[in-house]
DRENDO-1510 file (C-alpha; in Angstrom, 1 decimal, always signed):
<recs>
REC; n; res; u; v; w
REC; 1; UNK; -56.9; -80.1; -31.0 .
REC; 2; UNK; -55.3; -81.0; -27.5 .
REC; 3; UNK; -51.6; -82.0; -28.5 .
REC; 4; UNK; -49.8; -83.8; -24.9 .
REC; 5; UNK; -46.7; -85.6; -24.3 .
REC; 6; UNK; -46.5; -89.2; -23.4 .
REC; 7; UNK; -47.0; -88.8; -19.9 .
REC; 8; UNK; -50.3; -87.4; -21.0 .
REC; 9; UNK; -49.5; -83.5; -19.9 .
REC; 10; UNK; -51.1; -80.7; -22.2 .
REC; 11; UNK; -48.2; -78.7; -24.5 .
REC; 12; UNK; -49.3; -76.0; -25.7 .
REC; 13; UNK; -48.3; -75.9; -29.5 .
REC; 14; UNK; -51.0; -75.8; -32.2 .
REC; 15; UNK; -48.3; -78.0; -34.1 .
REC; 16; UNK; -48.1; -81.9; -34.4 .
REC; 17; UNK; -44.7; -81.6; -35.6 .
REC; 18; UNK; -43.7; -79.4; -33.0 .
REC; 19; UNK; -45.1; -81.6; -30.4 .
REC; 20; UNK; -43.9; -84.9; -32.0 .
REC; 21; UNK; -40.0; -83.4; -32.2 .
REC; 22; UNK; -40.4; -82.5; -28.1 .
REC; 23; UNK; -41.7; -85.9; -27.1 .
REC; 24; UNK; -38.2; -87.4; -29.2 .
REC; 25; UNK; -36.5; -84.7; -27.3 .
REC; 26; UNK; -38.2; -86.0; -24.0 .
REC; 27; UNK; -37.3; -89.5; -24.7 .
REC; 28; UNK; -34.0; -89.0; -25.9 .
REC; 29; UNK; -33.2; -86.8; -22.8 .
REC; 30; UNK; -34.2; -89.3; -20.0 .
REC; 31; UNK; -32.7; -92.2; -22.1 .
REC; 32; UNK; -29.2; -90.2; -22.6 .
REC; 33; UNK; -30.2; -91.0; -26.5 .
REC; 34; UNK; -28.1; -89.2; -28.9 .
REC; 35; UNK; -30.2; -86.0; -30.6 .
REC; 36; UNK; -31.9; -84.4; -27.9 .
REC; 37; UNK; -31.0; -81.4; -28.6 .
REC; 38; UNK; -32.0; -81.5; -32.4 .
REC; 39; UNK; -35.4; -82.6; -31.2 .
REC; 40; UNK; -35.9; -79.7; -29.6 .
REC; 41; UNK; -34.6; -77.2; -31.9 .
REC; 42; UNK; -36.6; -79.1; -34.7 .
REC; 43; UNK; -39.5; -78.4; -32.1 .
REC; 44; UNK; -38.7; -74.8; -31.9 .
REC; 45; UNK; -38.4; -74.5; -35.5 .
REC; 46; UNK; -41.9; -76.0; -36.2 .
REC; 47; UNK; -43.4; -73.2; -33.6 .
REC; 48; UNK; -41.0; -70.3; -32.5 .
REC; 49; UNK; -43.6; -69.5; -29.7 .
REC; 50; UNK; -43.4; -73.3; -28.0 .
REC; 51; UNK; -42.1; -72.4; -24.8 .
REC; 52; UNK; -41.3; -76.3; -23.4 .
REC; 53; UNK; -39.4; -76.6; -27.0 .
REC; 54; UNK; -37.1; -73.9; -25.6 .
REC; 55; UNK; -37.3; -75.1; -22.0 .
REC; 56; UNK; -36.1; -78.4; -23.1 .
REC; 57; UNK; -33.0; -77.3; -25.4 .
REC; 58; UNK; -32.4; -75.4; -21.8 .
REC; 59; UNK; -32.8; -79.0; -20.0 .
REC; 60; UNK; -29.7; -80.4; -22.6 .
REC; 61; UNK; -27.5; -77.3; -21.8 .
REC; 62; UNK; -27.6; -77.5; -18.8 .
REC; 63; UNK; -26.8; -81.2; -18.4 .
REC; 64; UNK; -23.7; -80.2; -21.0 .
REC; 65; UNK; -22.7; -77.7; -18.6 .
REC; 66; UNK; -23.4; -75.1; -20.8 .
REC; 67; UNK; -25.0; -72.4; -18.6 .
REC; 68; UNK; -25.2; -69.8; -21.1 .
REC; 69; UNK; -26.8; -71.8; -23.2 .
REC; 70; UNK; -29.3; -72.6; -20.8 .
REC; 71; UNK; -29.9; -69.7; -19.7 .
REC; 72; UNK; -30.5; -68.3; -22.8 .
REC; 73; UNK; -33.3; -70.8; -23.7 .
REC; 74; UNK; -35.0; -70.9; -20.2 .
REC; 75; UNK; -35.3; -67.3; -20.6 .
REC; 76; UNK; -36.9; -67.9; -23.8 .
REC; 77; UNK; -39.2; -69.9; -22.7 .
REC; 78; UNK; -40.0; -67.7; -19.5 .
REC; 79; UNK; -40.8; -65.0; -21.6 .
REC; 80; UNK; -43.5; -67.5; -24.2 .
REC; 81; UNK; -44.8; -69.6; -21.1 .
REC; 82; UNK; -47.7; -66.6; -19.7 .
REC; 83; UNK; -50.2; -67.7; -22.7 .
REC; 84; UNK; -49.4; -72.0; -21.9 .
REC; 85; UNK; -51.3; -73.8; -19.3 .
REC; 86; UNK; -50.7; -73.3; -15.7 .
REC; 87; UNK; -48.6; -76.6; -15.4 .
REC; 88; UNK; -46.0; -75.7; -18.0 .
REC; 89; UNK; -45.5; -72.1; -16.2 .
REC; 90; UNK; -44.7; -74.0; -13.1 .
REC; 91; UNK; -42.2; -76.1; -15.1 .
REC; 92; UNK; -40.7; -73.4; -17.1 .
REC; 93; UNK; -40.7; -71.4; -13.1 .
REC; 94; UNK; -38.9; -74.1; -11.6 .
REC; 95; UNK; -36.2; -74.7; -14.3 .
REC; 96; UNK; -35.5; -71.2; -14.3 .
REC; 97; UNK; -34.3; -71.4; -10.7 .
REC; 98; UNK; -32.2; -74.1; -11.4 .
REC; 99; UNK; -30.6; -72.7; -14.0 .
REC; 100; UNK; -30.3; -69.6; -12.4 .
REC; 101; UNK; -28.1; -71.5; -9.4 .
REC; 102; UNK; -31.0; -71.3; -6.5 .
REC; 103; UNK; -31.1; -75.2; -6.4 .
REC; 104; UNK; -32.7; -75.1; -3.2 .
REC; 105; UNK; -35.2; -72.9; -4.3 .
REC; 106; UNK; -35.7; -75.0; -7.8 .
REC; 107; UNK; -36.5; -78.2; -5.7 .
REC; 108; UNK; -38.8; -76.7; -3.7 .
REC; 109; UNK; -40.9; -75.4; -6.5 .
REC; 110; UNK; -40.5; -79.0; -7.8 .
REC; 111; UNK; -41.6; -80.4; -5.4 .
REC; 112; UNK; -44.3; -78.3; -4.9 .
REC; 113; UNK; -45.6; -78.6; -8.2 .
REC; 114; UNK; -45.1; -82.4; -8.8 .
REC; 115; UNK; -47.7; -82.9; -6.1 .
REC; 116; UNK; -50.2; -82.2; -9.0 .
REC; 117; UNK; -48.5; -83.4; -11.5 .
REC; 118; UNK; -46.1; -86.1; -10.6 .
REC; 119; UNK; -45.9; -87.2; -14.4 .
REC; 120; UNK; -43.5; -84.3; -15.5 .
REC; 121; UNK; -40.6; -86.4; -15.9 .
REC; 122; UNK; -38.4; -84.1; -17.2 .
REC; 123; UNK; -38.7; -82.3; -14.1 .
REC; 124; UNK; -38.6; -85.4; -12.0 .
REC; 125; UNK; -35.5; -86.1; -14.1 .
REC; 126; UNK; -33.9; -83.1; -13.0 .
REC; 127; UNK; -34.7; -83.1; -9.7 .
REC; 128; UNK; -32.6; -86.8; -9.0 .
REC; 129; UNK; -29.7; -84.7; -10.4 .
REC; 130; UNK; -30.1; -81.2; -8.2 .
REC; 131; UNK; -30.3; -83.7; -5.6 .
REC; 132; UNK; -27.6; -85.5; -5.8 .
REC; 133; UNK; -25.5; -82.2; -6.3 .
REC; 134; UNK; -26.9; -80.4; -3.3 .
REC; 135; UNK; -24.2; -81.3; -0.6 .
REC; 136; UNK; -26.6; -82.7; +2.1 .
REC; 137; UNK; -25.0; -85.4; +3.6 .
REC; 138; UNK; -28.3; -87.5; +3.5 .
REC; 139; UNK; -28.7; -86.8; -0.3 .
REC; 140; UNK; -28.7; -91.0; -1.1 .
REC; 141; UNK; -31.5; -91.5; +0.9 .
REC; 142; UNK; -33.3; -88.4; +0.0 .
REC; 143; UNK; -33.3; -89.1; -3.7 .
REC; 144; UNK; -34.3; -92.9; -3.0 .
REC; 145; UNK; -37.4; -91.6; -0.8 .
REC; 146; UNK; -37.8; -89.0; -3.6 .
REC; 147; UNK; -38.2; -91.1; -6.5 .
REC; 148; UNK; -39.8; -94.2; -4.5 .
REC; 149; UNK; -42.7; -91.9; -3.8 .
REC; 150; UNK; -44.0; -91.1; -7.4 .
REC; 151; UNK; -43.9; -94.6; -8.4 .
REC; 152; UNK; -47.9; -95.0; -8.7 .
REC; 153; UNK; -48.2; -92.4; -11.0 .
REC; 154; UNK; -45.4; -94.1; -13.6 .
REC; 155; UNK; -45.9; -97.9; -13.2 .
REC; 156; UNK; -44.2; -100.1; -15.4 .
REC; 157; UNK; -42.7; -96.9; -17.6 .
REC; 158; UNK; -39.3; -97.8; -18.5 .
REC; 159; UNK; -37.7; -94.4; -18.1 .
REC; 160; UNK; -39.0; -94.6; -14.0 .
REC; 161; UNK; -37.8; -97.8; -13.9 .
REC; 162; UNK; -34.2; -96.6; -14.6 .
REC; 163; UNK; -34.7; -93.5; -12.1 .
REC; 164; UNK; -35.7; -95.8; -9.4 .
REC; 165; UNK; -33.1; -98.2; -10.3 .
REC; 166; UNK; -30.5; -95.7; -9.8 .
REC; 167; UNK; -31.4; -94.1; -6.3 .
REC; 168; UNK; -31.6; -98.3; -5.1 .
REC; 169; UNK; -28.1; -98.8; -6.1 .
REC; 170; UNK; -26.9; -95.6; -4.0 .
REC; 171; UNK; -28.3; -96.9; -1.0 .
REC; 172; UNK; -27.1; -100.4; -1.7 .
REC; 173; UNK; -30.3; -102.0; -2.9 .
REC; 174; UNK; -28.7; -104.0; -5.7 .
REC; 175; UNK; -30.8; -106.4; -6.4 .
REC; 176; UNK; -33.9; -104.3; -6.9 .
REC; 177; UNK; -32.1; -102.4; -8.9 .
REC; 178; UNK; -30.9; -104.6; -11.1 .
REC; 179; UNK; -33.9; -105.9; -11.6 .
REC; 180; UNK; -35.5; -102.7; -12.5 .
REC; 181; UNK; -32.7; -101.8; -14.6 .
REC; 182; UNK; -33.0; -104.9; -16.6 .
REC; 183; UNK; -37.2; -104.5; -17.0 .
REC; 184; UNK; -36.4; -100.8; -18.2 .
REC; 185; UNK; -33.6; -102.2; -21.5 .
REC; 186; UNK; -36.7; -104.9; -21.9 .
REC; 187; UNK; -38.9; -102.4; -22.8 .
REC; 188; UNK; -35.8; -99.8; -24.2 .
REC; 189; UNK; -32.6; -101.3; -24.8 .
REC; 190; UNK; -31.2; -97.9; -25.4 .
REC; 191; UNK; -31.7; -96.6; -22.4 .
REC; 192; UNK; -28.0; -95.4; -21.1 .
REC; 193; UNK; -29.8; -94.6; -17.8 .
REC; 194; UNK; -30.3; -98.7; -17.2 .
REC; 195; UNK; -27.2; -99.8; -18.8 .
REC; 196; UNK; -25.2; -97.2; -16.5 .
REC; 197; UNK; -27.2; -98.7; -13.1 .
REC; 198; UNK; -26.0; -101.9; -14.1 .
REC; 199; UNK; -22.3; -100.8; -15.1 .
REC; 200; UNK; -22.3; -99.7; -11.4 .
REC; 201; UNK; -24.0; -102.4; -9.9 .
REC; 202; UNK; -21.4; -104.5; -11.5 .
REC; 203; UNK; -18.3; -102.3; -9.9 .
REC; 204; UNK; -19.8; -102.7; -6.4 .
REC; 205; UNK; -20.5; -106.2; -6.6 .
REC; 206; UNK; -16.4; -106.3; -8.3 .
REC; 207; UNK; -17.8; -108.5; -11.2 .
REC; 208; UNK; -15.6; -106.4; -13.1 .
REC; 209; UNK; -15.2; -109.3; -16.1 .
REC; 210; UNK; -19.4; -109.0; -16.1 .
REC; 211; UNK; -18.7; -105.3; -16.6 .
REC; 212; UNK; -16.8; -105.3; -19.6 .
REC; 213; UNK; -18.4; -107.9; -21.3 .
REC; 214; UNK; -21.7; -105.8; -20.7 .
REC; 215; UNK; -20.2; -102.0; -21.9 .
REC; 216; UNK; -18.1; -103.5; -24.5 .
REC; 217; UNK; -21.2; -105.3; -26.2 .
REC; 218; UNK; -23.6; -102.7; -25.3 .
REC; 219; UNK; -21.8; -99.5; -26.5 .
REC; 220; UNK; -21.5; -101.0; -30.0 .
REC; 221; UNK; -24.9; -100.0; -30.8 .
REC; 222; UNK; -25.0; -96.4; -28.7 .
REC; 223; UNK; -23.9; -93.5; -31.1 .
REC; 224; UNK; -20.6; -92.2; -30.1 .
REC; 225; UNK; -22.0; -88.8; -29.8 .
REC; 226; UNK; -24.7; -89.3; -27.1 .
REC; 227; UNK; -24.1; -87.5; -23.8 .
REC; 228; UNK; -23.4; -90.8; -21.6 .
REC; 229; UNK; -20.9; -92.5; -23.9 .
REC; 230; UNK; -18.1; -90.7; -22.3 .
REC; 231; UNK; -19.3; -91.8; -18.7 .
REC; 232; UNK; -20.1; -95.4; -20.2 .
REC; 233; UNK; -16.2; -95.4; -21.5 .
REC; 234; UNK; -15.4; -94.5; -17.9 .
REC; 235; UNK; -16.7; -97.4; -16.3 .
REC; 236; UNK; -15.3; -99.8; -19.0 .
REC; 237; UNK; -11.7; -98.2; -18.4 .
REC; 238; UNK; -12.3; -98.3; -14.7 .
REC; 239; UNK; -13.2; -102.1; -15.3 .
REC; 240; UNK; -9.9; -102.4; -17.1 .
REC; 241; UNK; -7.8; -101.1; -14.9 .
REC; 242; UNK; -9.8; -103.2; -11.8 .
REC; 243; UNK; -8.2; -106.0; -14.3 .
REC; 244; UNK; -5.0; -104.6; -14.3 .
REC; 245; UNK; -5.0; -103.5; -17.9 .
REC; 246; UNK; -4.0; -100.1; -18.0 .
REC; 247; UNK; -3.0; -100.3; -21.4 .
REC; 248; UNK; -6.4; -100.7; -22.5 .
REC; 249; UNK; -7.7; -98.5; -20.7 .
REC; 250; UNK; -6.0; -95.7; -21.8 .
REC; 251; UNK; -6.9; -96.8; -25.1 .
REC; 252; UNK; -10.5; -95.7; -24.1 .
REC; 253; UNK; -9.7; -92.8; -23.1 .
REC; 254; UNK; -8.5; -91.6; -25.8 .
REC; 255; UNK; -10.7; -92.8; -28.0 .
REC; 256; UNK; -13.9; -92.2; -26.2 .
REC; 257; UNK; -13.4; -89.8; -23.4 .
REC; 258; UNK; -10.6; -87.2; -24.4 .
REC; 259; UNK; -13.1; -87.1; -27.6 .
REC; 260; UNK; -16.2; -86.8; -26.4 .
REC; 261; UNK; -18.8; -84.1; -27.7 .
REC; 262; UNK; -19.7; -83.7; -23.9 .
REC; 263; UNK; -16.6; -81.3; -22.3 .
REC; 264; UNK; -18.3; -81.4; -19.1 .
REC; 265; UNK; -18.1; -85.0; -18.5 .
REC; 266; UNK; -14.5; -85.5; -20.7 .
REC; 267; UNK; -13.3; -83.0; -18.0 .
REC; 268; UNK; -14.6; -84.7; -15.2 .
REC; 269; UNK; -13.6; -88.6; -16.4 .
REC; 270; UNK; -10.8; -87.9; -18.2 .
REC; 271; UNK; -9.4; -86.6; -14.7 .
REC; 272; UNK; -10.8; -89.2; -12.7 .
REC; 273; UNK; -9.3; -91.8; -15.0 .
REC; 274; UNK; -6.0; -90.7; -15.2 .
REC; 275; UNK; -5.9; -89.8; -11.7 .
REC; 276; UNK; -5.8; -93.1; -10.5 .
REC; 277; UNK; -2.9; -94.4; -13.0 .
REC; 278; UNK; -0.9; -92.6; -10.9 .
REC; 279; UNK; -2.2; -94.2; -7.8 .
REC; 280; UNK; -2.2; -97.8; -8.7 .
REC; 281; UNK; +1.2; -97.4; -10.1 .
REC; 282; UNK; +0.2; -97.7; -13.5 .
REC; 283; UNK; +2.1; -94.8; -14.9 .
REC; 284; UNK; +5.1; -95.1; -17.1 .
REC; 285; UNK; +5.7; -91.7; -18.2 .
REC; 286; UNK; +4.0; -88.4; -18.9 .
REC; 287; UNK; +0.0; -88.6; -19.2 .
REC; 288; UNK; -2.4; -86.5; -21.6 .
REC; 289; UNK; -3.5; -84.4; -18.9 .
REC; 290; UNK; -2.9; -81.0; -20.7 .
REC; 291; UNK; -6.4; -81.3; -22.6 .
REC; 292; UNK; -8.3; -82.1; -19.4 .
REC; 293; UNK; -6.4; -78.9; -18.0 .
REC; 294; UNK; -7.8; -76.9; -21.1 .
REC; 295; UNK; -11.3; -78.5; -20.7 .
REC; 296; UNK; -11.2; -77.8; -17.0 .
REC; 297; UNK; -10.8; -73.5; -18.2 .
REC; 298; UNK; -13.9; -74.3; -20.1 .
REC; 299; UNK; -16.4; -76.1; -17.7 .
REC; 300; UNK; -15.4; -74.8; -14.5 .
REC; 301; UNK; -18.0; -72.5; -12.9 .
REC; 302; UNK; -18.1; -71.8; -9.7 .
REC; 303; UNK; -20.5; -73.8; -7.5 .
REC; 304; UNK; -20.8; -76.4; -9.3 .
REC; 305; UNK; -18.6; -78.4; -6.4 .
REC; 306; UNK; -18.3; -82.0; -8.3 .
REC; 307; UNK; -16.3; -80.6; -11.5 .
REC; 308; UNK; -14.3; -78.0; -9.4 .
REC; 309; UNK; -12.6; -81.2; -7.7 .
REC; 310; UNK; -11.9; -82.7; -10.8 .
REC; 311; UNK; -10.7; -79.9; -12.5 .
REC; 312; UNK; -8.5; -79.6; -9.3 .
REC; 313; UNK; -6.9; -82.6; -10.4 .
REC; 314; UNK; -6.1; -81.8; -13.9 .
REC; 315; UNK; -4.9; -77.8; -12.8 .
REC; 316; UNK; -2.5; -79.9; -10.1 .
REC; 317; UNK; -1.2; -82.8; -12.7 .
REC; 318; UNK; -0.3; -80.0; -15.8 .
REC; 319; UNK; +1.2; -77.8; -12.6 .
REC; 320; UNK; -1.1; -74.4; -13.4 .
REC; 321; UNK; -0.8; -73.0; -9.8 .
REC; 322; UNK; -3.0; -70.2; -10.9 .
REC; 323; UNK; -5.7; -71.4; -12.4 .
REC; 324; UNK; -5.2; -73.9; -9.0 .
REC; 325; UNK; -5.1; -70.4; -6.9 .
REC; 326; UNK; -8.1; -69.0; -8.6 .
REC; 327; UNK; -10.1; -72.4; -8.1 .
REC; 328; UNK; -9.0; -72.2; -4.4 .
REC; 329; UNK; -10.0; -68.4; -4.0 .
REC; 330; UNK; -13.5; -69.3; -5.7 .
REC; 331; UNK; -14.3; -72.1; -2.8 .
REC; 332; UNK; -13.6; -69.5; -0.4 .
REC; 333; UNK; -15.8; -66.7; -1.9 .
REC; 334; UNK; -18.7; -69.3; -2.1 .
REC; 335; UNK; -18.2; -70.2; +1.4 .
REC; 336; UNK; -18.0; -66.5; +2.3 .
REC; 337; UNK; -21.9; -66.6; +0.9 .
REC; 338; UNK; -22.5; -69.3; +2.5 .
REC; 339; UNK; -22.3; -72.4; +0.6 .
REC; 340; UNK; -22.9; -76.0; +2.5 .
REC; 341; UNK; -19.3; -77.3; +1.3 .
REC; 342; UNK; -17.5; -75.2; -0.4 .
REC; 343; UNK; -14.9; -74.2; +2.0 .
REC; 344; UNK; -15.8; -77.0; +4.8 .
REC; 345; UNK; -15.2; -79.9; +2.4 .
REC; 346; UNK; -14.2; -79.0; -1.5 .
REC; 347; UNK; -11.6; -77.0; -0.3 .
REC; 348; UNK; -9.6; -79.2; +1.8 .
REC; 349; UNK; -9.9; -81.8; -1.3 .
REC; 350; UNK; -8.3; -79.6; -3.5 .
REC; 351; UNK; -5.8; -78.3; -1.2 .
REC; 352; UNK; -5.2; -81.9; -0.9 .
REC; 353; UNK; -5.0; -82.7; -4.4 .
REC; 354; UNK; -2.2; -80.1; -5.1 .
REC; 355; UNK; -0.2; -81.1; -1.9 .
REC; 356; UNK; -0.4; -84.7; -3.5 .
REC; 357; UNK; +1.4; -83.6; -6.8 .
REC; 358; UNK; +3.9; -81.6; -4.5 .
REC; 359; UNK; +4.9; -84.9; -3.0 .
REC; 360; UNK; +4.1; -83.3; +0.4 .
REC; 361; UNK; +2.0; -86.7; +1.5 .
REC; 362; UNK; +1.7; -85.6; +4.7 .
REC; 363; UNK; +0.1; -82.3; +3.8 .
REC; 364; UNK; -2.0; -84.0; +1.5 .
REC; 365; UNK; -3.6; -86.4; +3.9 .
REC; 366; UNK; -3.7; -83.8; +6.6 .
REC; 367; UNK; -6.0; -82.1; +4.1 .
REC; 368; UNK; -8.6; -84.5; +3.4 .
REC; 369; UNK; -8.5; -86.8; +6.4 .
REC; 370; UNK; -10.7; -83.7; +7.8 .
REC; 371; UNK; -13.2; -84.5; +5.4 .
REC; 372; UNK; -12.7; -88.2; +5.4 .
REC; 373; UNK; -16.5; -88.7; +6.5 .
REC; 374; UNK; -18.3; -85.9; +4.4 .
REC; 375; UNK; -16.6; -86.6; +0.7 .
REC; 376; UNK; -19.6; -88.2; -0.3 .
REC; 377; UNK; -21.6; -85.0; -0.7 .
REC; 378; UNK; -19.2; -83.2; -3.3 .
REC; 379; UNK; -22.0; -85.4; -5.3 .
REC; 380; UNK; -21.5; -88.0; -8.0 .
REC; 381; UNK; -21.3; -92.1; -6.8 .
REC; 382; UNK; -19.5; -94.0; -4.8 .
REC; 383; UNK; -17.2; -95.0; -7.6 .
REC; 384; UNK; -16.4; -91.5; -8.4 .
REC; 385; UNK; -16.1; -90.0; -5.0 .
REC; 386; UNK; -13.8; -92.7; -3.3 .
REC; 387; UNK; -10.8; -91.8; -5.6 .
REC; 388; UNK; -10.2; -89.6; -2.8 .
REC; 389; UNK; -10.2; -92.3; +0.0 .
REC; 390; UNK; -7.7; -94.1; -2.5 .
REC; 391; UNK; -5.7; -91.3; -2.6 .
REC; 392; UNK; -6.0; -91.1; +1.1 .
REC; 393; UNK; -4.5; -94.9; +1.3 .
REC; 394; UNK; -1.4; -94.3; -1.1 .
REC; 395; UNK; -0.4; -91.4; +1.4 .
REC; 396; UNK; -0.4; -93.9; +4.3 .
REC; 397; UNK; +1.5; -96.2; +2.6 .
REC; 398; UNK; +4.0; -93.6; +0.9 .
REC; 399; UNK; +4.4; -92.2; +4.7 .
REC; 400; UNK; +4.8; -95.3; +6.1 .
REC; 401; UNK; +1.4; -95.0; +8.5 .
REC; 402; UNK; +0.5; -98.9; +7.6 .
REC; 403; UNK; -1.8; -99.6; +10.7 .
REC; 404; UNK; -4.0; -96.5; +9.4 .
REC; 405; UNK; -3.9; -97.6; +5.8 .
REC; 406; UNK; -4.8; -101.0; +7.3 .
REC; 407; UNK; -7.9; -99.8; +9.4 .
REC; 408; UNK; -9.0; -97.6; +6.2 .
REC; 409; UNK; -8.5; -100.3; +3.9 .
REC; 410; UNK; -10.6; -102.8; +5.7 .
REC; 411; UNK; -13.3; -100.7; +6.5 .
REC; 412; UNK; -13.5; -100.4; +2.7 .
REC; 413; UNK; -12.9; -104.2; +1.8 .
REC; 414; UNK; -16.3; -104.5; +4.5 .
REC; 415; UNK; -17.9; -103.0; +1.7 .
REC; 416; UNK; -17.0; -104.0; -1.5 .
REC; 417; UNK; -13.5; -106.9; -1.6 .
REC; 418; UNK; -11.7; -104.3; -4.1 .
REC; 419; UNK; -8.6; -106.3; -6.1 .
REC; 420; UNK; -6.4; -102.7; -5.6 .
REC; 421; UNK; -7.9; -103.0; -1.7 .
REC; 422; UNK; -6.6; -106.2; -1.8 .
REC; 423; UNK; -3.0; -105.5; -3.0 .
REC; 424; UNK; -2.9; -102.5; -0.9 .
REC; 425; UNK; -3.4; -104.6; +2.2 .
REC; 426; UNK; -1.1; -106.8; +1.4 .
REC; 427; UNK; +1.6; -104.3; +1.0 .
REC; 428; UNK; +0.5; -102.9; +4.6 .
REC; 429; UNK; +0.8; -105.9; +6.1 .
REC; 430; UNK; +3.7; -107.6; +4.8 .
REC; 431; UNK; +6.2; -105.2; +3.4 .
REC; 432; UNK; +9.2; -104.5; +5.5 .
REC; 433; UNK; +8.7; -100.7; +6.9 .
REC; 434; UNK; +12.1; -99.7; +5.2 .
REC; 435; UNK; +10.0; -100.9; +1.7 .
REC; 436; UNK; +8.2; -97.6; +2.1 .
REC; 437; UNK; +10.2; -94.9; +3.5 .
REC; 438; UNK; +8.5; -92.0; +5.0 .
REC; 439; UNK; +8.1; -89.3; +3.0 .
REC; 440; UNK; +6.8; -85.3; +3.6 .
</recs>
């Protein structure tokens, strides 16, 4: 008996059950469903010698940031994959490299092998995500081009429909995506993947009211330990404070994001959250950094360029020069090997994020005004990465440079008419220059 997955690809297991538990750990995956990982184990545990079942349960890790968990089951499944078809050795191949840190590589052999068989989601899955992390300053319209391409060989699936939804909303195609986004809950309302296009659709379009009402309603029925509920908090406490709520907002984080199950993304929201208390003026005494400090020890590996930012932000916040110093001396090893942004664009971020805390404003901006144009390929969206343009315009104001803050801030209002944009402009253009003395 020929047991395949929903996409209609061969596994090789001689086991319904085993085969059954991997498609749940398929689904579960691309929907950012609670339990992926016990699919696959229960997959595993119904047939040892299932190499996908192992090369799934690597899939999870490495989306937790676990690398040694990953690694572990990848190499697993490398070494059960010889007997499977010639398909599942090319996806067990090309998830090694990834795991292994040759991203470059790892796409290729994606790539390569989707061109046979463009219906191995899980790859195509992983691929928008290597993509988005690979510093090429193009990497928005890559992924969009990347995804649009396969979409004869998925049709109406709702998991595709989410992918593609998400590369239109980083090139600005809301509507499409929307629309996509909202066909994919049709056919899964759980899917985390639509509900998190919309979320952001939402902040770009500032229907930030729309937002909350959307999370807080849809998060009710999304188990508190699936892997995107974190990032879903994230966006509702972003929401809040757009609404000038902080209070509630830190409410959610420390209900649903200093939680989380997920360090990785705690880490990398937590700090991205709390960060920007401090720059819309929000914070009345001491925050709860010290955890996202701890977290940051944890999840930190080198290369993996879009937490070693945030991480910057909670080493400068709990004032741990050293673990700041070893971050800094990391960067400059992997731009010593070569790495695309490394040293040419993480490391001025983080040296600006620590002359930020110092009060030195001036250094600060100095810092990452060199990389004003190329932040967007540390990775992550728009409404992650422009916490450093934000930081960019309270420097400006705090140094008294209000024509720059002025040509910054309207460049951004262009784009999306931010409330804090708003306020910020308004305080450029009207406040007396003694209201904001210079500072260094």
């Amino acid at each position: 008996m020929s047991l395949a997955d929903r996409y209609g690809l061969r596994v090789s297991t001689s086991s319904p059950v085993a085969a059954e538990h991997y498609q749940a750990g398929m689904d579960r995956l691309l929907s950012y469903g609670f339990g992926a990982d016990q699919a696959f184990a229960a997959a595993v545990a119904a047939d040892e010698g299932f190499a996908l079942g192992h090369a799934g349960a690597a899939l999870f890790a490495l989306f937790q940031g676990d690398g040694a968990t990953a690694r572990t089951a990848v190499e697993r499944a490398r070494r059960l994959v010889a007997g499977a078809t010639r398909r599942e050795q090319q996806h067990v191949e090309a998830l090694s490299a990834i795991v292994g840190g040759e991203t470059g590589r790892g796409l290729g052999l994606i790539d390569e092998h989707l061109s046979e068989f463009p219906r191995d989601a899980l790859l195509v899955n992983q691929a928008g995500s290597s993509i988005g992390l690979g510093g090429r300053a193009d990497r928005e319209e890559l992924r969009a081009a990347f995804v649009e391409r396969l979409g004869a060989a998925y049709g109406d699936d709702w998991w595709f429909q989410s992918a593609l939804a998400f590369a239109y909303l980083e090139v600005g195609r809301y509507a499409e995506s929307r629309r996509l986004s909202e066909r994919s809950l049709q056919q899964c309302p759980g899917n985390a993947n639509a509900s998190h296009n919309i979320a952001h659709i939402c902040y770009e379009t500032v229907d930030n009211e729309g937002g909350i009402a959307l999370l807080s309603d849809w998060l009710t029925g999304y188990d508190r330990r699936a892997p995107f509920h974190c990032h879903l908090a994230w966006h509702l406490g972003l929401f809040e404070l757009q609404c000038g709520r902080p209070e509630r907002a830190l409410e959610i984080y420390e209900r649903d994001i200093a939680a989380s199950p997920n360090p990785r993304l705690a880490m990398i929201d937590g700090s991205a959250l709390l960060w920007r208390f401090g720059l819309y003026d929000y914070q009345k005494g001491p925050l709860p950094w010290r955890r996202l400090a701890d977290l940051a020890t944890r999840v930190t590996r080198p290369g993996f360029i879009f937490g070693d930012i945030h991480a910057a932000l909670a080493y400068a916040s709990v004032g741990d020069d050293a673990a700041l110093s070893g971050l800094i001396a990391g960067l400059r090893a992997l731009d010593a090997k070569g790495h695309p942004i490394a040293g040419t664009v993480a490391l001025p971020l983080v040296q600006g994020v620590a002359a930020y805390v110092a009060g030195d404003y001036a250094g600060a901006l100095a810092r990452i005004e060199t990389v004003a144009g190329e932040i967007h390929r540390v990775g992550g969206s728009h409404a992650q990465w422009e916490l450093f343009e934000e930081t960019m315009v309270v420097c400006q104001l705090r140094l008294g440079r209000y024509d720059d803050a002025v040509t910054l801030l309207r460049r951004r209002l262009a784009c999306r008419p931010s409330p804090r944009d708003l306020v910020w402009l308004g305080q450029a253009g009207s406040a007396p220059r003694a209201t904001f003395p210079a500072q260094t």
